[in-house]
N, C-alpha and C positions, 0 to 999 in steps of 0.2 A: 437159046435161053437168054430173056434179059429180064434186068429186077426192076420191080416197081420203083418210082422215086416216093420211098415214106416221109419224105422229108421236105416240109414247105421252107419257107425262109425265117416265120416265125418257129418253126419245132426247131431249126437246125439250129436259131439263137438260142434258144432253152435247152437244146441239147449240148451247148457249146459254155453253157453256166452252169451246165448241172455238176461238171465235175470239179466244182469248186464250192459248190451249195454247201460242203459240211464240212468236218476235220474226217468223217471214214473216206469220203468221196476226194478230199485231199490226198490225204495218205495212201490209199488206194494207186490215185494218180502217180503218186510218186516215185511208187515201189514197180507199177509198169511202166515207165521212162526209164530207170534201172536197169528192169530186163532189157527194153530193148540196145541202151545203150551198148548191157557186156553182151549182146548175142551179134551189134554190128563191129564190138570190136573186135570177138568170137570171131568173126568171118573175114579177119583182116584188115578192120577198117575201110569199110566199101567209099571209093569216091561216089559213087553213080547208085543213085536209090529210087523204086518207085514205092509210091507208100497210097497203097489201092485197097479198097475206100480211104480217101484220107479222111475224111469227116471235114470237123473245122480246122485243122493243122495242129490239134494236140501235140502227136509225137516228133513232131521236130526240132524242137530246142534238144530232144535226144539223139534225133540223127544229126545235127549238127555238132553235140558235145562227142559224137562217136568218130569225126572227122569226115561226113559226108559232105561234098561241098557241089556236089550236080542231084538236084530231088523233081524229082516228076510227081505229083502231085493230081491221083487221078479221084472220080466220084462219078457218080451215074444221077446223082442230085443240086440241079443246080441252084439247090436252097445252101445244101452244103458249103458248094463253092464260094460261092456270094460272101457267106461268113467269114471263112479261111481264105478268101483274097485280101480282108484287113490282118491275117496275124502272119501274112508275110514275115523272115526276120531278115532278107537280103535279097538281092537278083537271085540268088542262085539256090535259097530256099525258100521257095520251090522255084524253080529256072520255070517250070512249066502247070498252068493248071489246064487240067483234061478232063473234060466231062465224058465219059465212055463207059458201057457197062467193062464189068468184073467179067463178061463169060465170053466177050469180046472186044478187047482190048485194040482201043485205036495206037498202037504204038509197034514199029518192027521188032525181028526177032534180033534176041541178044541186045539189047539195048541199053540194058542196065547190070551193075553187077550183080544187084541182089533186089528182091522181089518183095514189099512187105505187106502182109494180108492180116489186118488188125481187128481185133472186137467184127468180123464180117462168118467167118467158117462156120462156127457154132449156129448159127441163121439155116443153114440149110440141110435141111432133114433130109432129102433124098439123095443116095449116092452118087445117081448121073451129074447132079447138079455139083458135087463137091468137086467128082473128077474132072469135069469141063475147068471149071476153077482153075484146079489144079496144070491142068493142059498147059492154058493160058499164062499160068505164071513162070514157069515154067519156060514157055515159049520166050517169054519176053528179060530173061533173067541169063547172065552168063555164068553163074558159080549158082547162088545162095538165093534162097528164099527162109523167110521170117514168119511165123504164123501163129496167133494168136488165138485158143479157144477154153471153152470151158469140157475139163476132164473130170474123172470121179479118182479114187483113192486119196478122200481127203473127208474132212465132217462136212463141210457142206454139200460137195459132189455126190457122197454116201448117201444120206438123205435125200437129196433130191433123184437119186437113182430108184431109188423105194415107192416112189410115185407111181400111180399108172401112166405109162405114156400117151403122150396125145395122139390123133393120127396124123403122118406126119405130110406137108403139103409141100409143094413145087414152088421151088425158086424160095425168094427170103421169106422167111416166116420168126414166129416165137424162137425164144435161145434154146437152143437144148445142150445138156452133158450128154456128154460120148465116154464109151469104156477106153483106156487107153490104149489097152492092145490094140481095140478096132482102129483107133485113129491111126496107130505108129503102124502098122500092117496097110492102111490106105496110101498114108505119104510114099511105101515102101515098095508095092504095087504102081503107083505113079510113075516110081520110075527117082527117087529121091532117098536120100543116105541120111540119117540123121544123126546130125551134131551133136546136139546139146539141148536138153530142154530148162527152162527155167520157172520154176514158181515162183508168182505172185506173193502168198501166203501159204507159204510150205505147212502142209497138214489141214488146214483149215479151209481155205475158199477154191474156187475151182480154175481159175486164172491161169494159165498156163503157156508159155510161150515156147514154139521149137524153133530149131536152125535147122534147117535142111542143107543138103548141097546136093545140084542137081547134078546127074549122072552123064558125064561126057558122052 
């Protein structure tokens, strides 16, 4: 399985403003830099991070504030990359940028401590496609993986559960909410123990971030 590149070099610059375009799209931002912050220091404060899609390098002034100081820095868009090679903030975030799909990860096994799969899960409706993911991160991760998606038990999660669902298509596609037991039963199946999870907006949006650790 590999994903399409949806992202030219002008969407990834518009994607790369967007979360700056408003005070909700601020604040929003802000409160997931947060999560991921207390979930890397949740996890011991990882030296060693991949942060897979990274998009344009949003979350790294967070893994940097969490004491990550080696960041791999992968994407399967090299409109993405392009972007995120100016928001560098040293050598070592990111030591490395990697253009390589999510379902096959140019990178050996154990190579980092902890694995970060951000605003990408929620994309893919089919199972095979989640577990492959998961494989891979998994593979490439020595304790922890970080996983970001949209859940329901919340006002907007609930609503948008109400919907009819679309059908659902291979590889990346539309966002969709997932029930949370299905999700916490997936990670759990994988072969993955979960940590901690953290809300975005506790009650209200569907934002959701977990810690996994991956099972010796």
């Amino acid at each position: 399985m590999t994903e399409t590149d949806h992202y030219s070099l002008a969407r990834a610059q518009k994607y790369h403003a967007h979360h700056r375009a408003s005070l909700r799209t601020r604040l929003t931002d802000r409160r997931e830099q947060d999560c991921l912050t207390r979930a890397l220091i949740d996890a011991g404060s990882p030296e060693s991070m991949l942060d897979l899609p990274c998009g344009t390098g949003r979350f790294w002034p967070a893994a940097a504030r969490a004491g990550v100081c080696n960041l791999i820095a992968a994407d399967g868009s090299p409109g993405m990359l392009e972007v995120a090679a100016a928001n560098r903030l040293n050598a070592t975030i990111p030591r490395q940028l990697l253009e390589t799909s999510a379902f096959a990860i140019n990178l050996p096994d154990k190579c980092v401590d902890v694995a970060a799969c951000l605003r990408f899960y929620h994309h893919l409706a089919m199972a095979e496609d989640r577990s492959g993911l998961l494989r891979e991160l998994i593979r490439v991760s020595r304790q922890h993986l970080i996983i970001s998606l949209w859940v329901d038990g919340n006002y907007a999660g609930n609503r948008r559960m109400r919907k009819p669902a679309k059908p659902p298509v291979p590889g990346y596609g539309p966002r969709i909410c997932r029930h949370r037991g299905e999700v916490a039963a997936e990670f759990v199946d994988a072969g993955c123990r979960i940590i901690r999870h953290y809300d975005v907006w506790p009650g209200l949006y569907m934002w959701r971030f977990y810690l996994l650790e991956v099972a010796a």
